[in-house]
C-alpha positions as CSV (number, residue, x, y, z in Angstrom):
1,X,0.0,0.0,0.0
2,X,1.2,3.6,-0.8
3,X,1.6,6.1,1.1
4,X,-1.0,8.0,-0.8
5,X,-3.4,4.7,-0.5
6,X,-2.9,4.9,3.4
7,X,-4.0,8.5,3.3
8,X,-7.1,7.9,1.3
9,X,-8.3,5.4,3.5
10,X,-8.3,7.5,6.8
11,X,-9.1,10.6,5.1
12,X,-11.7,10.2,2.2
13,X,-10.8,13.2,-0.5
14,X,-14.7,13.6,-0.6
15,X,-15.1,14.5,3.2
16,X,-15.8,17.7,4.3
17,X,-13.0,19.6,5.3
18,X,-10.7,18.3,2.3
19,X,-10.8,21.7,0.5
20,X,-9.7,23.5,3.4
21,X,-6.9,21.2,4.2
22,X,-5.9,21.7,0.5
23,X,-5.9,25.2,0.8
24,X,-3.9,25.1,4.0
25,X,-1.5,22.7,2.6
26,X,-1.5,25.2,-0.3
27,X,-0.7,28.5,1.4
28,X,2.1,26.7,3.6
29,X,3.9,25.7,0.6
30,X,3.5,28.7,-1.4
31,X,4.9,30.9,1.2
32,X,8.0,28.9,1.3
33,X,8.6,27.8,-2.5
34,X,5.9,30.5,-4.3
35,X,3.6,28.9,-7.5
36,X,6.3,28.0,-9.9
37,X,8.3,26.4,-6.7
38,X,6.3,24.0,-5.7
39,X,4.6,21.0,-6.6
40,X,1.2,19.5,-6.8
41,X,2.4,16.5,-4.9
42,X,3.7,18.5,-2.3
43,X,0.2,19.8,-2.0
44,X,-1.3,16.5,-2.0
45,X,1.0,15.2,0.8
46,X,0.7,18.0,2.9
47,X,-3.2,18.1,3.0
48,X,-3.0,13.9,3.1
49,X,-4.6,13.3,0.2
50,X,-3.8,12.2,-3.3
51,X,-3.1,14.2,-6.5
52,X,-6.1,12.8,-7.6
53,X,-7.9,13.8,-4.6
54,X,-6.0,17.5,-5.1
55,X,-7.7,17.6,-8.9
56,X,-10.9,16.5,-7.8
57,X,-11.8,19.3,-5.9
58,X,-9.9,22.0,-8.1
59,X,-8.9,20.9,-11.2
60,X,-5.6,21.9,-11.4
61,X,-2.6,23.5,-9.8
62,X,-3.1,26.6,-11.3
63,X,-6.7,26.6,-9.9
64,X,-5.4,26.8,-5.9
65,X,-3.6,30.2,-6.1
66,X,-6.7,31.8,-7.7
67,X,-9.0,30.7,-5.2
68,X,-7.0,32.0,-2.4
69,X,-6.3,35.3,-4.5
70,X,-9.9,35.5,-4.6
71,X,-11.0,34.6,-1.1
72,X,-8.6,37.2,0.5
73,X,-9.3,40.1,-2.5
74,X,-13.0,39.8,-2.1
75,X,-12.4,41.2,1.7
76,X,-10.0,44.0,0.2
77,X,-12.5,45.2,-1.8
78,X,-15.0,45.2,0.5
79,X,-12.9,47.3,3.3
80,X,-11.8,49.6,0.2
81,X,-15.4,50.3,-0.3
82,X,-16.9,52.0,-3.5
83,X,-18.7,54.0,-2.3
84,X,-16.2,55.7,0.3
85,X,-15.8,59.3,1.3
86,X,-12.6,61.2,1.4
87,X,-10.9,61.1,3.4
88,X,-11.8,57.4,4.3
89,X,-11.4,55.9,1.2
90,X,-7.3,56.4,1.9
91,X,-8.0,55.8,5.9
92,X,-9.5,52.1,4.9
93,X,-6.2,51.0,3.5
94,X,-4.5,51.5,6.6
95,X,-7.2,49.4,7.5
96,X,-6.4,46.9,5.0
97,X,-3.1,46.9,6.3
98,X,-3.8,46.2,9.3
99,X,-5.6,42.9,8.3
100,X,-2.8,42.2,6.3
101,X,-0.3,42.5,9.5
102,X,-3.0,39.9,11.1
103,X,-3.0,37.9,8.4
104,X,1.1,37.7,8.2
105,X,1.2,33.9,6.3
106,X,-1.5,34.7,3.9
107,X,-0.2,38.0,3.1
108,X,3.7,36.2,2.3
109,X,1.6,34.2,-0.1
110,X,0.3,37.3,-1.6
111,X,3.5,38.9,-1.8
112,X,5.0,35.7,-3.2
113,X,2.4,35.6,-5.7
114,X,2.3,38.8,-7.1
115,X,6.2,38.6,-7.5
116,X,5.9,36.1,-9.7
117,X,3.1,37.2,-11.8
118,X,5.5,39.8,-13.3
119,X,6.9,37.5,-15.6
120,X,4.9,38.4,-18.9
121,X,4.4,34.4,-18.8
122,X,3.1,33.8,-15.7
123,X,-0.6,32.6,-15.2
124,X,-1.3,34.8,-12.6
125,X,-0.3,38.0,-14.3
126,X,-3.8,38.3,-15.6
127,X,-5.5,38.3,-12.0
128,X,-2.5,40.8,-10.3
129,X,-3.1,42.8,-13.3
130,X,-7.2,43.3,-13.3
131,X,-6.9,43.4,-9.3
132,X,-4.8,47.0,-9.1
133,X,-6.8,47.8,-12.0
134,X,-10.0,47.5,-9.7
135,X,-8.4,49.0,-6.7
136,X,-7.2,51.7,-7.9
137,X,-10.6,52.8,-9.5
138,X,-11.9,52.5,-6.3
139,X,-9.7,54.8,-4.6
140,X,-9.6,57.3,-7.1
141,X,-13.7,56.9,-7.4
142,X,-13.6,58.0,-4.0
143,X,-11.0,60.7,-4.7
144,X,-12.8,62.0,-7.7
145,X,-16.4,62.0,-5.6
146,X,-14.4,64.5,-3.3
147,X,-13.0,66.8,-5.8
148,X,-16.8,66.9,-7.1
149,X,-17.7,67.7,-3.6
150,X,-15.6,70.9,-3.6
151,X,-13.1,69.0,-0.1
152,X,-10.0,68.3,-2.6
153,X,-7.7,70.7,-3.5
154,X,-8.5,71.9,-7.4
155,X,-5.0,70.3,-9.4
156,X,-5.4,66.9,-7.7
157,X,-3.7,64.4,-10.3
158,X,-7.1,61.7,-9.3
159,X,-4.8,58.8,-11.0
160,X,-1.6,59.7,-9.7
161,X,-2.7,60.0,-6.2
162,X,-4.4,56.8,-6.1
163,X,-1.7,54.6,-8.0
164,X,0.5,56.2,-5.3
165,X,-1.0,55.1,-1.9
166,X,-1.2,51.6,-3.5
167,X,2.5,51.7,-4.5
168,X,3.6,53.1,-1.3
169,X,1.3,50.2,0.7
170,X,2.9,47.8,-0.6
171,X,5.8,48.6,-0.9
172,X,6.2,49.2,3.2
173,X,4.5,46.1,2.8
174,X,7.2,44.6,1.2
175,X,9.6,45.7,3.7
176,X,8.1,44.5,6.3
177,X,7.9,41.0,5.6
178,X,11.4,41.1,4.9
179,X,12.2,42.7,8.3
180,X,9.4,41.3,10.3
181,X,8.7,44.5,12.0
182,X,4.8,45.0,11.8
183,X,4.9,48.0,14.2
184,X,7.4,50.3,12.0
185,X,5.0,48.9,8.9
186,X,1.6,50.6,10.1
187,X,3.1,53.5,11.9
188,X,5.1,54.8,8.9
189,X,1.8,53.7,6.4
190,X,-0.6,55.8,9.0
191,X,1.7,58.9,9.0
192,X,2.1,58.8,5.2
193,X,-1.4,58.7,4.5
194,X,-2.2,61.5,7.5
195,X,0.1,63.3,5.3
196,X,-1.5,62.6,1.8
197,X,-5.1,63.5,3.3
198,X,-3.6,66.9,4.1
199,X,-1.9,67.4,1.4
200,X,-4.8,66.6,-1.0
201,X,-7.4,68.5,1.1
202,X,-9.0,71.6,0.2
């Protein structure tokens, strides 16, 4: 009997908490090997299941990172809400941030991730690339509502502004998971965004 064979017989693939384990098993290995690093057996051993059993609940490799991406974008989103006054639509990301900071493994993933959806031949560059586009309409739809509203200083670049906060999040972002210092992270992203508000203020 394989090792696999062992697996499948005290762990069903079918039972209920097989996707999660999957997931988990997923998001371990990504963090320390990224997509392109690691292996769908890998996956399958470390959620004690088969490859088969991997497949049968997503298909394919490919199919894990973008269900992860999409679980921990859809509460993003939501916290960078559409509808968002100024100055809280640029307050909320220090929100975000702080869920990231909570969040540290699943944000390594992230950062893992999006690293390698640069290459122009990755399969995630598609998702990284629709997913700035989205958030950075948002925040410069909040922006723009507040120029309209007469409480942004007339000149505002909208675009510029908005493409900036992101850029500056995560790069800070970046920092800190190299340097493991949370604290420095969302003190130095609060004070830069106290001083955008002002700046962009009327």
């Amino acid at each position: 009997m394989t090792e696999d064979s062992r697996r499948r017989v005290g762990r069903p693939a079918d039972e209920p908490d097989a996707r999660d384990r999957i997931m988990a098993a997923a998001i371990a290995e990504f963090s320390r090997n990224g997509f392109n690093g690691t292996s769908l057996e890998r996956i399958a051993r470390g959620a004690g299941l088969s490859k088969a059993g991997v497949l049968h609940h997503f298909g394919s490799k490919a199919a894990i990172p973008f269900a992860f991406l999409g679980d921990r974008d859809d509460v993003g989103l939501r916290l960078t809400e559409q509808e968002a006054d100024f100055p809280e639509v640029l307050t909320s990301l220090v929100t975000v941030a702080r869920r990231d900071v909570a969040a540290s493994t699943e944000t390594r993933v992230y950062a893992v991730l999006s690293g390698e959806a640069v290459g122009i031949d990755s399969p995630l560059r598609p998702w990284f690339q629709q997913r700035y586009a989205a958030l950075q309409r948002q925040v410069a739809g909040g922006l723009r509502r507040a120029l309209d509203r007469g409480r942004l200083r007339e000149g505002v670049d909208i675009d510029a502004a908005a493409a900036e906060a992101l850029a500056v999040m995560d790069g800070l972002q970046l920092q800190y998971l190299l340097d493991d210092d949370a604290d420095t992270y969302l003190a130095r992203f609060a004070a830069y965004i106290d001083r955008l508000v002002v700046s962009l203020s009327a």
